[in-house]
C-alpha positions as a printed Julia matrix, in Angstrom:
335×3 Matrix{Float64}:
  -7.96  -11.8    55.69
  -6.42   -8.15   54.93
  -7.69   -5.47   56.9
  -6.72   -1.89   56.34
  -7.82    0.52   58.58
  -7.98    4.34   58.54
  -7.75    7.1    61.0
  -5.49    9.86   62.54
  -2.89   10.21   64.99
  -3.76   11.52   68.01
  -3.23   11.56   72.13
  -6.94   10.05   72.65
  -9.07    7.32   73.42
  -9.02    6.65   69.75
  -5.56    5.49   68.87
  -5.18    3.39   71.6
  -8.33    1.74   70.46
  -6.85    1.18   66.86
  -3.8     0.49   68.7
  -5.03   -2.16   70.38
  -7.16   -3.96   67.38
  -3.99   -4.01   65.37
  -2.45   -5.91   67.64
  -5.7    -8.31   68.48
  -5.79   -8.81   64.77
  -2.07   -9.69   64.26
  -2.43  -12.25   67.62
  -4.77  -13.58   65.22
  -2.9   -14.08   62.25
  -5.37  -11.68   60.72
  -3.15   -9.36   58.01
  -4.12   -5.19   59.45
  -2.26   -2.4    58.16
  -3.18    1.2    58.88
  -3.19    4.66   56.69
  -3.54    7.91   59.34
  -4.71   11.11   57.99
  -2.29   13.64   58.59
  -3.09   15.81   60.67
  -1.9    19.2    63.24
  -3.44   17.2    66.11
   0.13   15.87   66.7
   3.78   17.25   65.87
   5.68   14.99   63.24
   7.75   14.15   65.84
   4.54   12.91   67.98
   3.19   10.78   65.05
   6.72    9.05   63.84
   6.5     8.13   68.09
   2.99    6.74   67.76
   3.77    4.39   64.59
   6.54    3.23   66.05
   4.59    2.12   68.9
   2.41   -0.13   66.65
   5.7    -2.33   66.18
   5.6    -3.84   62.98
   1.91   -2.64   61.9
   2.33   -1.35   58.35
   1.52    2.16   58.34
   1.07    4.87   55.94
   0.03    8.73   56.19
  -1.8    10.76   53.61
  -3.06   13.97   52.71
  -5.61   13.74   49.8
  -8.44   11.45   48.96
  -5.74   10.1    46.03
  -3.34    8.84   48.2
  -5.81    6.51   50.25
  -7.4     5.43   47.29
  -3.87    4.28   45.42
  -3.0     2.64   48.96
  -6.04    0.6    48.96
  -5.77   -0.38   45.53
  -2.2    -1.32   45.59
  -2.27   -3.56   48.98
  -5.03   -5.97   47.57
  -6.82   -5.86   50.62
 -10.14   -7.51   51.48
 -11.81   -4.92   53.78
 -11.34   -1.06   54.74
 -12.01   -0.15   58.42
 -12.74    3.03   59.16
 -12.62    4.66   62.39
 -11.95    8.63   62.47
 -14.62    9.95   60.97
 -12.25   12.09   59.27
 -11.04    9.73   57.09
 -14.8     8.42   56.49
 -15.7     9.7    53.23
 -12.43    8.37   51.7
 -12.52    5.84   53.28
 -15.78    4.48   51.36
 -14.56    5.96   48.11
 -11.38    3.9    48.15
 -13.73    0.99   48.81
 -15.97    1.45   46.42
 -13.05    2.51   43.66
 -11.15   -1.15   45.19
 -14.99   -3.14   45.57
 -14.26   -3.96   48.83
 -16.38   -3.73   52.04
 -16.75   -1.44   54.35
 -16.66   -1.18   58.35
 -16.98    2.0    60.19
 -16.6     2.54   63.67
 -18.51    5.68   65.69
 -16.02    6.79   68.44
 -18.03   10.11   68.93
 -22.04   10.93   69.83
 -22.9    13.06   66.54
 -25.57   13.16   64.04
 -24.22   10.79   62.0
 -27.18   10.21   59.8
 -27.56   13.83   58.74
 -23.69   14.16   57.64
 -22.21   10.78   56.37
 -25.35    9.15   55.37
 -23.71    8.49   51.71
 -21.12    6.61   54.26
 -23.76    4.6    56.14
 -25.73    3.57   53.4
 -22.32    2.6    51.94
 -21.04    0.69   54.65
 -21.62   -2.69   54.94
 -21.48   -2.93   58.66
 -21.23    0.06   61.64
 -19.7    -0.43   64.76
 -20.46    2.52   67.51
 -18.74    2.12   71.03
 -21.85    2.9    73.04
 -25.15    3.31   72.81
 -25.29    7.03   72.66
 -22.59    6.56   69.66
 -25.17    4.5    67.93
 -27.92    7.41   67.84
 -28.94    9.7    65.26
 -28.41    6.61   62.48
 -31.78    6.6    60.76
 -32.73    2.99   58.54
 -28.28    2.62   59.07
 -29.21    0.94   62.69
 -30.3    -2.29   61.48
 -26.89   -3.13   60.81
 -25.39   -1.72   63.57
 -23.8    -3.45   66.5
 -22.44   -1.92   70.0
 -18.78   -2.88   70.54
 -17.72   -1.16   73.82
 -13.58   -0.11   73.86
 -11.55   -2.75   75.15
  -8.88   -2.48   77.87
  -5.67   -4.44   77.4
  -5.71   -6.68   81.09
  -2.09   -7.51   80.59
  -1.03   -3.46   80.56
  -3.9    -1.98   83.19
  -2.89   -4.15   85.87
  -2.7    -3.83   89.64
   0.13   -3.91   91.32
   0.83   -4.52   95.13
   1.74   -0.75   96.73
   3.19    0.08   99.98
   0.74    0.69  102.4
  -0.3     4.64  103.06
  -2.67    6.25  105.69
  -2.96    8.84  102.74
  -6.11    8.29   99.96
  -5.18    9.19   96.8
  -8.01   10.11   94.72
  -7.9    11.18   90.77
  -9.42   12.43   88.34
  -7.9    10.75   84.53
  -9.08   11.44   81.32
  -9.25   14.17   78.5
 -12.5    16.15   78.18
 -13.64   19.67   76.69
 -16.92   21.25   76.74
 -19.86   19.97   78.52
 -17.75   17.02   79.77
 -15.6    18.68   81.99
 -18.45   20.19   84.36
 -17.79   17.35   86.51
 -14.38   17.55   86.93
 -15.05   21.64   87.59
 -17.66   20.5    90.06
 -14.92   17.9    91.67
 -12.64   21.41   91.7
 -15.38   22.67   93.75
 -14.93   19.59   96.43
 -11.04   19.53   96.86
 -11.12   22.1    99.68
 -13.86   20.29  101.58
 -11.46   16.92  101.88
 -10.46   16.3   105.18
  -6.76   15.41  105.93
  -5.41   12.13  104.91
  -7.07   12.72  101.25
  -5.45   13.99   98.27
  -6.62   14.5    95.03
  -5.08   15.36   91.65
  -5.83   15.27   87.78
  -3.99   13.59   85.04
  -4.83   14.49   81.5
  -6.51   17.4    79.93
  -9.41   19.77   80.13
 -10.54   23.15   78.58
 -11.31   24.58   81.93
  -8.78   26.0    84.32
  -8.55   24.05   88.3
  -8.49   26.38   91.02
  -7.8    23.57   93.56
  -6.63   20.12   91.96
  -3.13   20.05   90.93
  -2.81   18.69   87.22
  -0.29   16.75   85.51
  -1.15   16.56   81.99
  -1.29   14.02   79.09
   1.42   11.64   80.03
   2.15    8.51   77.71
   1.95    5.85   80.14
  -0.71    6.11   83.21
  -0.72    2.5    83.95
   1.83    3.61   87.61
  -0.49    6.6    88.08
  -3.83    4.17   88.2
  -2.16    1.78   90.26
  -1.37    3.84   93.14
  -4.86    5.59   93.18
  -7.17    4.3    95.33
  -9.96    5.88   93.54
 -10.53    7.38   90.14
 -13.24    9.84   88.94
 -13.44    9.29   85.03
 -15.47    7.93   82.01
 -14.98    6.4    78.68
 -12.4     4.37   77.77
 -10.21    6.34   81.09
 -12.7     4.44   83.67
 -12.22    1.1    82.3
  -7.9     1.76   82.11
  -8.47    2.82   85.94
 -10.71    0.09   87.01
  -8.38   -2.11   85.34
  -6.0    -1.18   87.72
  -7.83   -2.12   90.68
  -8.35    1.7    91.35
 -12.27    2.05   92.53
 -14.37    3.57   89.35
 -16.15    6.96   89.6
 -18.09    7.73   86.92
 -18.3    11.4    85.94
 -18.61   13.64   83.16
 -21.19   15.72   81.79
 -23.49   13.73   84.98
 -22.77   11.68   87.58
 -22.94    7.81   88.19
 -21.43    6.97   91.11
 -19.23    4.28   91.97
 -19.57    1.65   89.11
 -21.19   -1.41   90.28
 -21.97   -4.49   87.55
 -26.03   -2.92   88.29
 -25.16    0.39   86.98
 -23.59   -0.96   83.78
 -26.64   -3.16   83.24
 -28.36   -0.32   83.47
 -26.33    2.28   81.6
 -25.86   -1.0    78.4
 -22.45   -1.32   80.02
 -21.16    2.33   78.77
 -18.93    3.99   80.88
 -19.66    7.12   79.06
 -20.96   10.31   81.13
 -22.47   12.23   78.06
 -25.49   14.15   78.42
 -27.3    11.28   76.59
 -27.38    9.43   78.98
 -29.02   11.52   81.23
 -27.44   10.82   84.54
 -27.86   13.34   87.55
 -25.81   16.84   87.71
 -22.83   16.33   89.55
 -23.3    18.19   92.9
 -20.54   19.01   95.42
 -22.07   17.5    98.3
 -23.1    14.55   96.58
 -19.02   13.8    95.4
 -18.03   14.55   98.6
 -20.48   12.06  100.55
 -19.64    9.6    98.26
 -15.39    9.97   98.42
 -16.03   10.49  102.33
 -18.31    7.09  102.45
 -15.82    5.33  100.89
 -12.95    6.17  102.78
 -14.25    5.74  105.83
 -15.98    2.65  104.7
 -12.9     0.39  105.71
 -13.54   -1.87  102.85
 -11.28   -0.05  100.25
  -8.7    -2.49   99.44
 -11.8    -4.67   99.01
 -13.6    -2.32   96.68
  -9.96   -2.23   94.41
 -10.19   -5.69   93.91
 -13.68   -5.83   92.93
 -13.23   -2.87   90.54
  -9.93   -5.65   89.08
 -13.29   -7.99   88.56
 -15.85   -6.12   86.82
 -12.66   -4.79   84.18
 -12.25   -8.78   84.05
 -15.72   -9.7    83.42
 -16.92   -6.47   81.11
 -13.77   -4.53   79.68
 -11.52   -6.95   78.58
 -10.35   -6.2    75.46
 -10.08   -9.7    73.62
 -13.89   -9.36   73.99
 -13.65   -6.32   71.45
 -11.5    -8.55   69.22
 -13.45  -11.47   68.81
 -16.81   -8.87   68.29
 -15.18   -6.69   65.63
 -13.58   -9.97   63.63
 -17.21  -11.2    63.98
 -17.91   -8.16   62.12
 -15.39   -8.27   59.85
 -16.5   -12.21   58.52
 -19.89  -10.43   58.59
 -19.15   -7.67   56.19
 -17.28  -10.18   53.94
 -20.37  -12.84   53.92
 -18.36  -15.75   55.39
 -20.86  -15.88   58.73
């Protein structure tokens, strides 16, 4: 099997995702290569750094429709994946021009169905990360299925750290808009920490923090995670914490809680905080009795390692492999 997959390059959630199935796919001696859109999201520089990182992926980048379309024809591939919705529409023209499946994956919540229907009705399977990804899809649901992001076990790992009468708390991830009015509302709690807890941000965020010290985007967390003993976050950012053995927080546009196997039952195991999912308005006092329960709970070294377990049992991201290569003999009518 040939699999050619299309998006950008980009600091997000997103290429580690791609990342990570191009690798799951060559551990299974399944052929991927992958065509990025060029865009101004990252510098040249940024995006020669980022292919390089896929090792020995074959990679292109384009500009116009043409060039995707003469890539796909020339690399006598049996399926195009799509995943930036970017690169959707020519995506399913270079399928179509090639006769050739295909797979789209919804990273974002959007109305798909009212923009890229031609694309849905097109595709031959759709993928969407989480259930509020897989709204707003019309008669395209019936051959949708809910793949949640996978977190590479053998990278977010835990790792033994000196002992420290200090709590380190953080807040990881990259949010704009509605998103970040948890971490504003976490802003709101810093001053109201006693002694013995500190808390910091690393990542990014269209709002400016009057209290939390910020590092931003950095290339590798995985040391960050391991030494925090908790971690407010959602998405794809939770699980890479959790992973970890850092204690999961889950906040965004609402507010979960700590994040218990129950929760993710409940929630369709997202870690997602959109307003979709209608959890309650992060309040200050609520955060704080919650960080303040847990600390003084004497059970947090016990609380990492069952954070470890449900990344184990729910996130792992070989589970995302064998679901999306499920898909893929799907699309291609050998299942």
């Amino acid at each position: 099997m040939k699999v050619l997959m299309t998006s950008i390059l980009c600091h997000s959630g997103l290429m580690t995702h791609v990342q990570d199935l191009l690798k799951y796919c060559r551990d299974s001696s399944i052929q991927a290569g992958a065509a990025f859109l060029r865009t101004q999201y990252v510098s040249p520089a940024e995006a020669e750094e980022l292919k390089q990182g896929l090792g020995e992926v074959e990679t292109w980048e384009y500009e116009k429709d043409e060039e995707l379309l003469k890539i796909a024809a020339e690399g006598d591939w049996d399926l195009i994946h799509a995943h930036s919705f970017l690169t959707f529409k020519a995506a399913a023209l270079a399928a179509a021009e090639a006769r050739i499946p295909l797979v789209v994956t919804l990273h974002s919540v959007f109305l798909w169905g009212a923009v890229y229907w031609d694309v849905l009705a097109q595709a031959r399977r759709i993928i969407a990360v989480g259930p509020a990804q897989a709204r707003y899809l019309g008669p395209w649901k019936r051959k949708t299925v809910i793949i949640p992001n996978g977190v590479d076990l053998t990278v977010f790992k835990p790792k033994r750290t000196p002992d420290n009468e200090e709590i380190s708390i953080l807040w990881f991830g990259r949010v704009d808009g509605r998103l970040s009015r948890g971490l504003q509302v976490l802003d709101e709690v810093a001053p109201l920490l006693p002694a013995g807890i500190r808390l910091r941000a690393v990542g990014q965020a269209d709002i400016h923090l009057k209290n939390i010290p910020i590092t931003g985007w950095v290339k590798d967390p995985v040391a960050e995670l391991q030494r925090s003993h908790i971690t407010f976050a959602h998405g794809r950012s939770l699980r890479e914490a959790m992973a970890c053995g850092s204690i999961g927080m889950l906040l965004g546009h609402g507010y979960g809680g700590r994040v218990t196997p129950q929760l993710l039952e409940r929630l369709n195991y997202a870690t997602d905080a959109f307003p979709q999912y209608h959890l309650p308005q992060p309040k200050p006092e609520a955060l704080l009795h919650d960080i303040l329960a847990i600390a003084r709970s004497g059970e947090i070294e016990a609380l990492r390692k069952k954070a470890r377990q449900i990344a184990e049992n729910y996130f792992d991201v070989k589970n995302m492999g064998r679901k999306t290569l499920s898909v893929y003999r799907e699309a291609l009518g050998k299942e």
